[in-house]
N, C-alpha and C positions, 0 to 999 in steps of 0.2 A: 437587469442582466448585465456581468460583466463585460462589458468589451474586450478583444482578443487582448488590448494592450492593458488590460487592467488585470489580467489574470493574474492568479496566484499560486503559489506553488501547490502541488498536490502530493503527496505520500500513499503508496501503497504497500501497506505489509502485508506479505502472505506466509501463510502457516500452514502443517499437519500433525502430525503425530509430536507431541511434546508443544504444541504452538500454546496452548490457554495459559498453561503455568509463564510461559519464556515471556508473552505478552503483559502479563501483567506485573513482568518484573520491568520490560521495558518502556510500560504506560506511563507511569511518574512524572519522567522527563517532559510527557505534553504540558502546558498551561493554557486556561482559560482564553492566554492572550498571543498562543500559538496562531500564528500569520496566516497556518498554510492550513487545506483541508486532510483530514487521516483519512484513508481507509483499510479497515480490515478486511482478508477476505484470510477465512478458517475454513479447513477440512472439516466438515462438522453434521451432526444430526438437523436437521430445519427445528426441533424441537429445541433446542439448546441455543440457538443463539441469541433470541432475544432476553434470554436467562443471562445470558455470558453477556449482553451488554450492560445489562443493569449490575451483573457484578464489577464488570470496568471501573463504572464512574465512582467507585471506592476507591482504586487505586490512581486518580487522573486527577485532574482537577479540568480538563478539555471537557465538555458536552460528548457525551455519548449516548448514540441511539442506534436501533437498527435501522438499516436505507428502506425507505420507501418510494414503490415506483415515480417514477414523473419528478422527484424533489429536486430545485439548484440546489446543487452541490457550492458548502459556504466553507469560508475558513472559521477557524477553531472551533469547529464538530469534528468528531472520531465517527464516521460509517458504518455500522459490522452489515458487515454482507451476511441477509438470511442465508439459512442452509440449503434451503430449495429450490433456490433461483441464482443463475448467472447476473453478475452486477456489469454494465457496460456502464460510461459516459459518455454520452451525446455531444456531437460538435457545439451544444447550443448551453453544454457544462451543467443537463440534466441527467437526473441516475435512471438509467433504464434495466428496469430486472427483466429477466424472463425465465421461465421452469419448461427450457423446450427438452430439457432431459440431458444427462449425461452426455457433457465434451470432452473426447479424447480420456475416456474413463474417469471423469472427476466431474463433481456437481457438487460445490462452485467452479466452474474453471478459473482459477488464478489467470493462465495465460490472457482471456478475453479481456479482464479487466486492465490487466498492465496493456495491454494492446491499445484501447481505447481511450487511456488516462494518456499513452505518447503523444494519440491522436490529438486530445485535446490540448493537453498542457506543456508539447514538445519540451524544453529545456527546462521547463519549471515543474517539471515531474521527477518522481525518487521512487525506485523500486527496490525492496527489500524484500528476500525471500532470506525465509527464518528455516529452523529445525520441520524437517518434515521427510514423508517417504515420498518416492515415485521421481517425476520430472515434473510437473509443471510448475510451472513459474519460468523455466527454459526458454523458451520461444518468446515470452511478454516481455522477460528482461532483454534481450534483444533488440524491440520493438523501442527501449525508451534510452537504452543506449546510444541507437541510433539514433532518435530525436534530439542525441545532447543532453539528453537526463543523466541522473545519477543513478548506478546501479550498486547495491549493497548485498554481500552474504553473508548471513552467520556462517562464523568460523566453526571446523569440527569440533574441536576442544568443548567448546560451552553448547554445540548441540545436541539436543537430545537422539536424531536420526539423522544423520548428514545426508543425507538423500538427494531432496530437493535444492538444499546450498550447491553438492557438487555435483549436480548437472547443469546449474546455472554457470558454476565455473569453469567447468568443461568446455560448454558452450559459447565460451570469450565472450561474457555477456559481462560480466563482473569486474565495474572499480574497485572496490573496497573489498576484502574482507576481511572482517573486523570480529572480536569477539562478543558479547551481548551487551556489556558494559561501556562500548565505546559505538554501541552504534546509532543512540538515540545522540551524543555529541556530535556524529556526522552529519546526523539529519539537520540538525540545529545550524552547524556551520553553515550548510548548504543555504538553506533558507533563509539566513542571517544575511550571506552575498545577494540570494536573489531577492531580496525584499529595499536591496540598498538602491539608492536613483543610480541608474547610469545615464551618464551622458550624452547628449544628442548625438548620434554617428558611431560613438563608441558598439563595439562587439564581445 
């Protein structure tokens, strides 16, 4: 198990409406030898998504699977959150699903996962909410801004439903927003600084 100070960064994308096409134009950019752990979490059928992870690993060259309960959470694996269960992360940086039924009218709730990815990975956490309807994602981005995370939106232009983007921006939840093109480079930067030594004392 990793110790607090061995953590690694963590990435969570979330998706709706338009999310499978826009993901897998921004999967690419992962490699096998990406530092940090993905997770997806998709508006989705529970029927579909471990279809939708196996179509992933065509477009990645990252490990893709769907989460299963109880697993450490490693770097360079891609997550897809099933469709029937809320995905949380455990202070102890295990995946906890559960199917306790619709939160806040969404099953996956986004918000839970970003929540508990602050919990764990405060500053070495990245929340990205993609093309989608409704709000959540709102509240989580929050959650890891606060912790010093980086918070990313797809821009209207390249999204399919700006929905979920701008209630995140609304929300003054949002560093970046970026077009689709430029936001797998953000990710990379970020992870690139937090994967670098820093030095004893330094902040």
């Amino acid at each position: 198990m990793a110790a607090p100070d061995q953590r690694f960064p963590v990435v969570v994308m979330a998706a709706s409406t338009g999310g499978p096409a826009t993901v897998m134009r921004l999967a690419p950019g992962f490699t096998k030898e990406f530092p940090g752990a993905v997770i997806l979490v998709q508006h989705m059928p529970a029927s579909f998504t471990n279809q939708y992870a196996l179509q992933l690993t065509e477009f990645t060259s990252i490990r893709v699977k769907e989460a299963e309960h109880n697993e450490v959470l490693q770097p360079s694996t891609m997550y897809v959150c099933p469709g029937s269960h809320h995905l949380r992360v455990n202070p102890t940086g295990r995946i906890q699903l559960d199917n306790s039924g619709r939160i806040g009218g969404y099953l996956p709730c986004i918000d839970v996962t970003f929540e508990t990815v602050a919990a764990y990975a405060g500053a070495m956490s990245i929340g990205v909410v993609l093309t989608g309807m409704g709000s959540d994602g709102a509240r989580g981005m929050k959650a890891i801004k606060a912790a010093a995370g980086l918070t990313i939106a797809q821009n209207e232009e390249t999204s399919v439903i700006f929905g979920m983007p701008a209630e995140a921006i609304k929300a003054g939840a949002v560093d970046l927003v970026l077009p689709l093109e430029e936001i797998y480079p953000a990710i990379e930067k970020r992870v690139v600084g937090l994967c670098r030594p820093v030095p004893v004392g330094a902040r």
